[in-house]
C-alpha positions as CSV (number, residue, x, y, z in Angstrom):
1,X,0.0,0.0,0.0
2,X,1.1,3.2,-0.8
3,X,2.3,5.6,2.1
4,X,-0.1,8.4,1.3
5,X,-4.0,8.5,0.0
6,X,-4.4,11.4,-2.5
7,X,-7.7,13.5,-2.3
8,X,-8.3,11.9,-5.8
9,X,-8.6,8.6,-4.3
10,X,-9.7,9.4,-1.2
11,X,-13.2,10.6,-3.4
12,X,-12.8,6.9,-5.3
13,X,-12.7,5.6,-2.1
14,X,-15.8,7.2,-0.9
15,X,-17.9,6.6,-4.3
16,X,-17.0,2.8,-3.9
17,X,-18.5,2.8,-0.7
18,X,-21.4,4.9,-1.0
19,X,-22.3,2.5,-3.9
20,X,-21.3,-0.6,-1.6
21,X,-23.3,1.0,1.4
22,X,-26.0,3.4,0.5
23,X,-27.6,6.4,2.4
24,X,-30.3,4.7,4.4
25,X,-33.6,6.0,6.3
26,X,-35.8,9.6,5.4
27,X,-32.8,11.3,6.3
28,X,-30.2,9.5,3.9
29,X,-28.4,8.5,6.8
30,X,-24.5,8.0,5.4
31,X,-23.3,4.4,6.5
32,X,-20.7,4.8,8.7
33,X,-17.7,3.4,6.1
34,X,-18.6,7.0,4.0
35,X,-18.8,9.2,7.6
36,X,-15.7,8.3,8.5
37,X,-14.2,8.7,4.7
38,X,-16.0,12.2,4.8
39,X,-14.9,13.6,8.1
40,X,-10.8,12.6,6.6
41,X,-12.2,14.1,3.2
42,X,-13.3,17.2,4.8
43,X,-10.1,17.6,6.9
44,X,-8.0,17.5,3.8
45,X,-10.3,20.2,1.9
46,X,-10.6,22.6,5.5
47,X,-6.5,21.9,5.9
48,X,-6.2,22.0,1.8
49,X,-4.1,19.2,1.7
50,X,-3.9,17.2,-1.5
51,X,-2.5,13.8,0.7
52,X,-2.0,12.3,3.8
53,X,0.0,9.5,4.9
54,X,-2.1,6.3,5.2
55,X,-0.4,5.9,8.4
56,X,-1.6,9.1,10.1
57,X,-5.4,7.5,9.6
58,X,-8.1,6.6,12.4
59,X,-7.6,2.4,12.3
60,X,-10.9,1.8,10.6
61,X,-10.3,4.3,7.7
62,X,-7.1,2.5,7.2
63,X,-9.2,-1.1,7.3
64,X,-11.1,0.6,4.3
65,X,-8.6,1.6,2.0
66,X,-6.4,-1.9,2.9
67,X,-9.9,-3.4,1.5
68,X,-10.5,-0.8,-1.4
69,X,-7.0,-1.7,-2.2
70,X,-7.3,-5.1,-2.6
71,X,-10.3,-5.0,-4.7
72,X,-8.9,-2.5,-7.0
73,X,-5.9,-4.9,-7.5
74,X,-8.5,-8.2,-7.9
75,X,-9.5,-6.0,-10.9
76,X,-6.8,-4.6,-12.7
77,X,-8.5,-2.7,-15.6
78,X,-9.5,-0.2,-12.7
79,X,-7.0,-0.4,-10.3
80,X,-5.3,3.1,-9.2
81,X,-3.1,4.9,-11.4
């Protein structure tokens, strides 16, 4: 895994799961894989970063781009670039 997430794939990364685990409820309710993607997105745009290291990531956030990762390498024609 690469030692930084760019906000590029950081927004990849929140699109997979918001298709994976839709808004739910009258109040589209995000799931919490997209909250906690979100709340490092928004951090990025407030701190106008365009990366942060991987390592530096809450545990869980980290748990869903190791997972995004490996699915984007099970299928190569859309794996990062």
């Amino acid at each position: 895994m690469s030692a930084d997430i760019s906000l590029t794939n950081l927004e990849k990364l929140i699109n997979h799961w918001r298709l994976s685990k839709p808004s739910t409820g009258e109040e589209s309710t995000l799931s919490p894989e997209v909250n906690a993607l979100a709340s490092v997105y928004a951090q990025m745009i407030y701190e106008r970063r365009h990366a942060l290291p991987i390592s530096a990531l809450p545990p869980f956030v980290r748990q869903l781009i190791e997972e995004w990762m490996a699915r984007q390498e099970a299928m190569p024609s859309q794996a990062i670039k």
